[in-house]
MIVO-877210 format. One record per residue (C-alpha): residue number from 1; x, y, z. Coordinates in pm, whole numbers, plus 32768, in hexadecimal, padded with zeros to 4 digits. Layout:
// MIVO-877210
  num    xx    yy    zz
  NUM     X     Y     Z
...
END
This chain:
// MIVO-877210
  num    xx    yy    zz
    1  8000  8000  8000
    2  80B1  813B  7FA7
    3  8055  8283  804D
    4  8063  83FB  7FE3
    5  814C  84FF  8078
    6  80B9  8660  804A
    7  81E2  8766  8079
    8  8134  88A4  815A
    9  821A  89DA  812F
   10  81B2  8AB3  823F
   11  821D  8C10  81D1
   12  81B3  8CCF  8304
   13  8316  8D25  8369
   14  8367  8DA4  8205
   15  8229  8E81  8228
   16  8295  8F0A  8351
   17  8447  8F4E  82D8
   18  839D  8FD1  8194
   19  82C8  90D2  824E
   20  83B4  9136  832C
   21  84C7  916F  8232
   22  83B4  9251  819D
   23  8359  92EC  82C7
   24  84C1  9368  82FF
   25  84CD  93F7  81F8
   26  837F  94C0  822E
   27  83EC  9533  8375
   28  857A  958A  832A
   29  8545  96C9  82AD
   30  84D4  9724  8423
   31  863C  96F4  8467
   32  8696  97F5  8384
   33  85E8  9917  83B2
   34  8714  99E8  8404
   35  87F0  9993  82D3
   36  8846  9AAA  81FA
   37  87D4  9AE5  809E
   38  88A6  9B3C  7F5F
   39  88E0  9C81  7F90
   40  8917  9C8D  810E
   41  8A03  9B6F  80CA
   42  8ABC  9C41  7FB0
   43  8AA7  9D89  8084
   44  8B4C  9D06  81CB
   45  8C84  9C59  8107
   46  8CB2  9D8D  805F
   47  8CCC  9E3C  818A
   48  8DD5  9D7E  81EA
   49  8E84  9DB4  80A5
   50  8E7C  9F1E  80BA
   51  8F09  9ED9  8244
   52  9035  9DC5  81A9
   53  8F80  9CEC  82A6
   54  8F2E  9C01  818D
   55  8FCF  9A94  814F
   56  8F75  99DF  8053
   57  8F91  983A  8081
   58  8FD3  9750  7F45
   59  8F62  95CE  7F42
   60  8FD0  9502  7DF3
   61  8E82  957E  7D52
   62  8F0C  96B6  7CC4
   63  9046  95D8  7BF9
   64  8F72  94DB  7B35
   65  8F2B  95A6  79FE
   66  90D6  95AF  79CF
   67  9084  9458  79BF
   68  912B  93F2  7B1C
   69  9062  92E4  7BEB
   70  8F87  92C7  7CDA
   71  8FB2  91D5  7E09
   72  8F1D  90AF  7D7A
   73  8FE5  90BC  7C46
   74  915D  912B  7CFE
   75  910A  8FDE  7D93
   76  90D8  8F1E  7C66
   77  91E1  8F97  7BD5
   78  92E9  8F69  7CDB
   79  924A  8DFD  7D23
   80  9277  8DC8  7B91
   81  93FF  8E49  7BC8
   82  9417  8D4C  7CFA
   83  9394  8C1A  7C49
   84  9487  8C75  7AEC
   85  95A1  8C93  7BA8
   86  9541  8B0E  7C74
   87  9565  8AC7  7AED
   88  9407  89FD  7B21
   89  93B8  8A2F  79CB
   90  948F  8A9D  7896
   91  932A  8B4E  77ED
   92  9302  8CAA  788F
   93  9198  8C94  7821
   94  913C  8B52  7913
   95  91EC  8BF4  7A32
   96  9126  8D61  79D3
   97  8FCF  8C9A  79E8
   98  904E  8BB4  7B29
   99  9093  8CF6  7BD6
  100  8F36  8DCC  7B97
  101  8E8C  8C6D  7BDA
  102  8F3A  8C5B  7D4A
  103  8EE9  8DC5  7D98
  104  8D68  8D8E  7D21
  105  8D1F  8C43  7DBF
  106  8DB2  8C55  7EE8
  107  8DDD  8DF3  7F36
  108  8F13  8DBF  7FE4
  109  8F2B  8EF7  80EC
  110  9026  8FC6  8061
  111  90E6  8FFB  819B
  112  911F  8E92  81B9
  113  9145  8E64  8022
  114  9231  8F7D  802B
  115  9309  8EE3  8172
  116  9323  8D8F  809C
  117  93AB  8E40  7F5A
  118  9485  8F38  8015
  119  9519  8DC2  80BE
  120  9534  8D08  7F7A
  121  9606  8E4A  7EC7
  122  96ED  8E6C  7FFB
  123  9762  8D06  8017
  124  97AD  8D46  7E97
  125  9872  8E65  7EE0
  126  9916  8DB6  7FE3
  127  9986  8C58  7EFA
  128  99FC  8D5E  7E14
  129  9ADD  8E1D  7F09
  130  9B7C  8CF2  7F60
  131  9C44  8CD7  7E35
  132  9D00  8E11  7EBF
  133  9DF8  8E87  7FAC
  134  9D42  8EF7  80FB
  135  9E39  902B  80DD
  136  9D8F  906E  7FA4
  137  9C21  9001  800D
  138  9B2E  9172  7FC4
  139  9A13  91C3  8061
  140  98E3  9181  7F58
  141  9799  91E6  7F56
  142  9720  9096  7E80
  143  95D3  907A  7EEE
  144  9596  9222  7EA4
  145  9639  91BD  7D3E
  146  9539  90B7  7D12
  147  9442  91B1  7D69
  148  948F  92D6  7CB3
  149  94DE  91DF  7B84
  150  9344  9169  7B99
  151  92CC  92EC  7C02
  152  938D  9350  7AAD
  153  9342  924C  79C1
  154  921E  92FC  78CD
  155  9272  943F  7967
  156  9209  952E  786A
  157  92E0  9693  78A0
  158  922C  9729  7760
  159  90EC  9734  77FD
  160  905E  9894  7870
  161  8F92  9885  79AD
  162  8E9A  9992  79E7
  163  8EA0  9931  7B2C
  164  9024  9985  7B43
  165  9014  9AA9  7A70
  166  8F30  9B2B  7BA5
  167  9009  9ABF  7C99
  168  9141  9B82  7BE6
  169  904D  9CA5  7C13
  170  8FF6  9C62  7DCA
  171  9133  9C4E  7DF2
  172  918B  9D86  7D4B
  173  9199  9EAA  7E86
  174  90C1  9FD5  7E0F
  175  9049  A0EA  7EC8
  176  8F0A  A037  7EC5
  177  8FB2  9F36  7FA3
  178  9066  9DE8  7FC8
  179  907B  9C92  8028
  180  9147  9C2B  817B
  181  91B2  9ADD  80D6
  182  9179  998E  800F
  183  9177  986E  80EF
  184  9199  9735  7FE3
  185  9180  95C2  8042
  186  91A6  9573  7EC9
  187  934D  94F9  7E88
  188  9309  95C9  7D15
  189  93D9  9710  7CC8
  190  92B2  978E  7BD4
  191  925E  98AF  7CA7
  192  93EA  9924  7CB7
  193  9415  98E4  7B31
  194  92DE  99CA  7AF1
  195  9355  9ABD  7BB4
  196  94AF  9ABE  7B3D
  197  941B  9AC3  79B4
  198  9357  9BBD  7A30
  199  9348  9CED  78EB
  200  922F  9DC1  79B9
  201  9296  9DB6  7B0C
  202  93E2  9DAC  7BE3
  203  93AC  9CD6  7D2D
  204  94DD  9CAE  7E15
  205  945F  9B6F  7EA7
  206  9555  9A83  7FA0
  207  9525  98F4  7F74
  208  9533  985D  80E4
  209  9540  9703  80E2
  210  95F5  96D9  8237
  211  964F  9736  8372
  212  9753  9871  8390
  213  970B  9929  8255
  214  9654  9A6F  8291
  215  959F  9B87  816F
  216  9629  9CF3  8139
  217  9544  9E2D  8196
  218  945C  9E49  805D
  219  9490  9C9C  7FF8
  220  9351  9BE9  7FE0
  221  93C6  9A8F  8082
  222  934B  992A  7FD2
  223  9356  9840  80E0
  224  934F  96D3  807D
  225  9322  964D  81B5
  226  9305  94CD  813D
  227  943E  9512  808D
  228  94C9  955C  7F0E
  229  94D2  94B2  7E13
  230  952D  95AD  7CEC
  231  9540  9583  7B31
  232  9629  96A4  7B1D
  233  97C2  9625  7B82
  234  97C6  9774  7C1D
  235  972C  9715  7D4F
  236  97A1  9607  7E27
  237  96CA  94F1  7E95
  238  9664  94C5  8004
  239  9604  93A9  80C7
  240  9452  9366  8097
  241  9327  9311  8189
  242  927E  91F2  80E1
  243  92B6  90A1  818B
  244  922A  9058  82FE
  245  9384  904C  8393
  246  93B1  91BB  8332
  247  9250  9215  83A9
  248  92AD  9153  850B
  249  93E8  9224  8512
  250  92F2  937C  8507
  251  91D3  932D  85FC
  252  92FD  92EC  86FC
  253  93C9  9454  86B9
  254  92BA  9551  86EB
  255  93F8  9617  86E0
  256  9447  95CF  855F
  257  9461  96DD  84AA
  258  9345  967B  83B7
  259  9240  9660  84D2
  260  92BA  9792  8594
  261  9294  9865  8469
  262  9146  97B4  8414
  263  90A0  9802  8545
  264  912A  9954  8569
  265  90A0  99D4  8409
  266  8F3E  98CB  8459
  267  8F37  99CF  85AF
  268  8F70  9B21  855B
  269  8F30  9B42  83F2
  270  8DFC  9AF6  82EC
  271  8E49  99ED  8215
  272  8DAD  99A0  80AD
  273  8DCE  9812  8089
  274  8DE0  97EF  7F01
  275  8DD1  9642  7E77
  276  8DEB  95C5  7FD2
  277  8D04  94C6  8013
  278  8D30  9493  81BA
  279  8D81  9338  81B5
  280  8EDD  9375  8229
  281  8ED6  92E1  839A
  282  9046  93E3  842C
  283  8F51  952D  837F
  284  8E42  94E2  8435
  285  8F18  94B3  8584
  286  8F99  95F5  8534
  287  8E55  96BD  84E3
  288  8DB3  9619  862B
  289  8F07  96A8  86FE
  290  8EEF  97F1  862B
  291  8D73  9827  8694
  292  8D9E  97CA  87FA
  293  8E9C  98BE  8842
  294  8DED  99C7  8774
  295  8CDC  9971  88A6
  296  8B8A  99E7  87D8
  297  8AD5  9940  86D5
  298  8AA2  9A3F  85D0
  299  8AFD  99F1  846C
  300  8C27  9A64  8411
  301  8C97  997B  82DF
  302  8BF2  993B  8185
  303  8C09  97F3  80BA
  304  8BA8  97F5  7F46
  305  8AF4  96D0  7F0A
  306  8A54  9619  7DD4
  307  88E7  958E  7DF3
  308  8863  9431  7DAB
  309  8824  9423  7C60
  310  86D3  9365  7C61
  311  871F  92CC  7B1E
  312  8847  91E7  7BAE
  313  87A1  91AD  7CCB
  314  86AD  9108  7BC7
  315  878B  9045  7B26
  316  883F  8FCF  7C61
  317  86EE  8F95  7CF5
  318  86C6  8EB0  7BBD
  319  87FB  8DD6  7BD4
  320  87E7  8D91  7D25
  321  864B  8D22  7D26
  322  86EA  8C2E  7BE9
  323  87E7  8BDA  7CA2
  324  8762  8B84  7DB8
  325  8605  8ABA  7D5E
  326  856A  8A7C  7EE3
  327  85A3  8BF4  7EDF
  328  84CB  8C3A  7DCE
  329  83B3  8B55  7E4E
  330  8380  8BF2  7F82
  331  838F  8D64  7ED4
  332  8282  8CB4  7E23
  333  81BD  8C34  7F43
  334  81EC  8D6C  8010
  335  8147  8E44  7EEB
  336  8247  8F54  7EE7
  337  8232  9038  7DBE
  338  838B  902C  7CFC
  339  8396  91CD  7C98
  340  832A  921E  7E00
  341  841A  913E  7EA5
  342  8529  9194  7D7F
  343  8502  9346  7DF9
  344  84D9  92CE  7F95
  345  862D  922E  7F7E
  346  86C7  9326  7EC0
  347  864E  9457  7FA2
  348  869B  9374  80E0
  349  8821  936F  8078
  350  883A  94C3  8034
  351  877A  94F9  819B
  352  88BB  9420  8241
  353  89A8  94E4  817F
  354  8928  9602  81FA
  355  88E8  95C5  8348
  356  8A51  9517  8383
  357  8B00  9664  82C9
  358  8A20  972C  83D3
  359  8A7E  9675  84EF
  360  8BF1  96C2  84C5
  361  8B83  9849  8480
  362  8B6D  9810  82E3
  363  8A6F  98C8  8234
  364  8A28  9801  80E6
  365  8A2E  98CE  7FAA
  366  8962  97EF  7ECC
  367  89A2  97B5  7D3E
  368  8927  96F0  7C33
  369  8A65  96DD  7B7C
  370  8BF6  9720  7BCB
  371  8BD9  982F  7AAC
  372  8B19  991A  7B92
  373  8C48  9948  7C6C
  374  8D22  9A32  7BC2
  375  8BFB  9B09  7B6F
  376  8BC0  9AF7  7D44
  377  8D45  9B6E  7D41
  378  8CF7  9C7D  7C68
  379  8BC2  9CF8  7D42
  380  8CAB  9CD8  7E6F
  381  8D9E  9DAE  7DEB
  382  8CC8  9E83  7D60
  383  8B9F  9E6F  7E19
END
């Protein structure tokens, strides 16, 4: 005698995640009714322009159009670099796909990716050294070659950036006003090479990279506080922040002169965060010590940030309900309408973004698209 098993989905608890998802997102504007608009936002860090009591704070965002990488990709590429020189395959094109394939199926965390590379290059270095006198042994910076070698590799110096162009003009002193500094946790020399090419403005600007070197009156300091990595041979190269024994080595010198100068600038001046995306765990230490000592919880910082473009969110939404198939069933069986959930999600994130920018004294300057920026630097200088 066979028998019947009848599969009951009860979709009560995805009724209840699926409201409440939606009614966060109905009720977070309530946690925003201070935040500044456009103008106000535009007004105040102009102000501080005028006053030189403006810094303005570069993520990797603001190099990809020179076609340098972004995280994801460095990685690829130096894991690609790693696995080519373990000679694991003769075909670069194998070890190419083998390397974005790691990255994607397993999203490695960098910190602990980039420990394991920075290991594997050193104990090259180190086999190769042997071969030599320990009289004649040099101190190398193998693992910043590998770097710079993937940062530069479809590095495109032809390119003109409107966004660059602008910041040749910031950093310009007028009588209008003038920028305190450029903190930079990008390794690039872009900014430097713009200014240096410079046919409508002449900047004196100081690259500090580390500890002991110090700006002239009237020098607009770069501070590459992760370290320097430059294209030109004019520059030197300095030793980076990118695997987790280097970030160890930071949280544990609050005296290093990367944080203290971090903090100091995060306390007493306003800051303009430009392709920084917050994810970086020794920033947000820093911005959390800068804001406590300040003592008040005004905003005093402004992060540009680019909206959820409700059209990827689609298409992610998508691949992951055909991906994953029990997933789709109970979207099914909980009735949720696809466009309504598609715009909730989307507005949720940028809520979070928000509200975590806020919470370290960020106001968010929203944009649809990167090209809007240069036109904000303009209206900043400007006003």
């Amino acid at each position: 005698m066979s028998t019947t098993t009848t599969f009951n989905y009860d979709d009560s608890n995805d009724r209840v995640y699926s409201e409440t998802a939606l009614n966060i997102v109905k009720s977070a504007g309530s946690l925003f009714k201070n935040r500044l608009n456009r103008t106000q936002q535009i007004d105040n860090i102009n102000k501080a322009y005028k006053a030189k009591k403006l810094v303005l704070v570069l993520g990797a965002g603001v190099s990809i159009d020179h076609g340098l990488p972004d995280w994801n990709t460095l990685l690829q590429k130096l894991l690609f670099n790693a696995l080519k020189d373990n000679e694991l395959e003769t075909n670069n094109e194998p070890l190419s796909v083998l390397a974005e394939l790691f990255t994607k199926v397993f999203s490695p965390n960098p910190l602990i990716a980039a420990r394991y590379l920075k290991n594997q290059f050193e104990r090259k270095r180190s086999a190769s050294l042997k071969a030599y006198p320990r009289s004649k042994r040099k101190k190398q910076f193998v693992f910043e070659e590998e770097v710079r070698k993937a940062l530069y590799d479809r590095f495109d110096k032809g390119h003109s950036s409107y966004f660059f162009e602008e910041m040749q003009l910031i950093c310009h002193p007028s009588n209008s006003g003038s920028i305190d500094s450029v903190i930079t946790y990008n390794y690039d020399d872009i900014l430097e090479q713009y200014l240096a090419e410079s046919e409508t403005a002449t900047t004196s600007f100081k690259l500090i990279a580390t500890a002991g070197v110090n700006p002239k009156v009237g020098d607009i300091p770069i501070y590459h506080v992760n370290g320097f990595l430059p294209h030109s041979n004019k520059y030197n190269i300095e030793k980076i922040i990118l695997s987790e024994d280097t970030y160890h080595e930071l949280y544990k010198d609050n005296y290093n002169w990367s944080n203290f100068l971090q903090v100091n600038k995060f306390k007493d001046f306003t800051c303009l965060f430009i392709g920084i995306s917050l994810g970086d765990p020794n920033l947000r230490r820093l911005l959390d010590i800068a804001k406590q000592l300040r003592g008040n919880q005004r905003i005093q910082h402004y992060i540009i940030q680019q909206r959820n473009d409700p059209e990827n969110t689609k298409k992610k939404m998508e691949c992951c309900l055909n991906t994953y198939r029990d997933l789709m069933k109970r979207k099914l069986l909980s009735h949720l309408d696809f466009d309504k959930t598609n715009e909730a999600l989307a507005k949720l994130m940028d809520e979070i973004k928000e509200n975590d920018a806020l919470s370290f004294g960020l106001s968010t300057i929203w944009i649809n698209d990167f090209e809007e920026i240069p036109h904000l630097l303009n209206c900043i200088k400007n006003n």
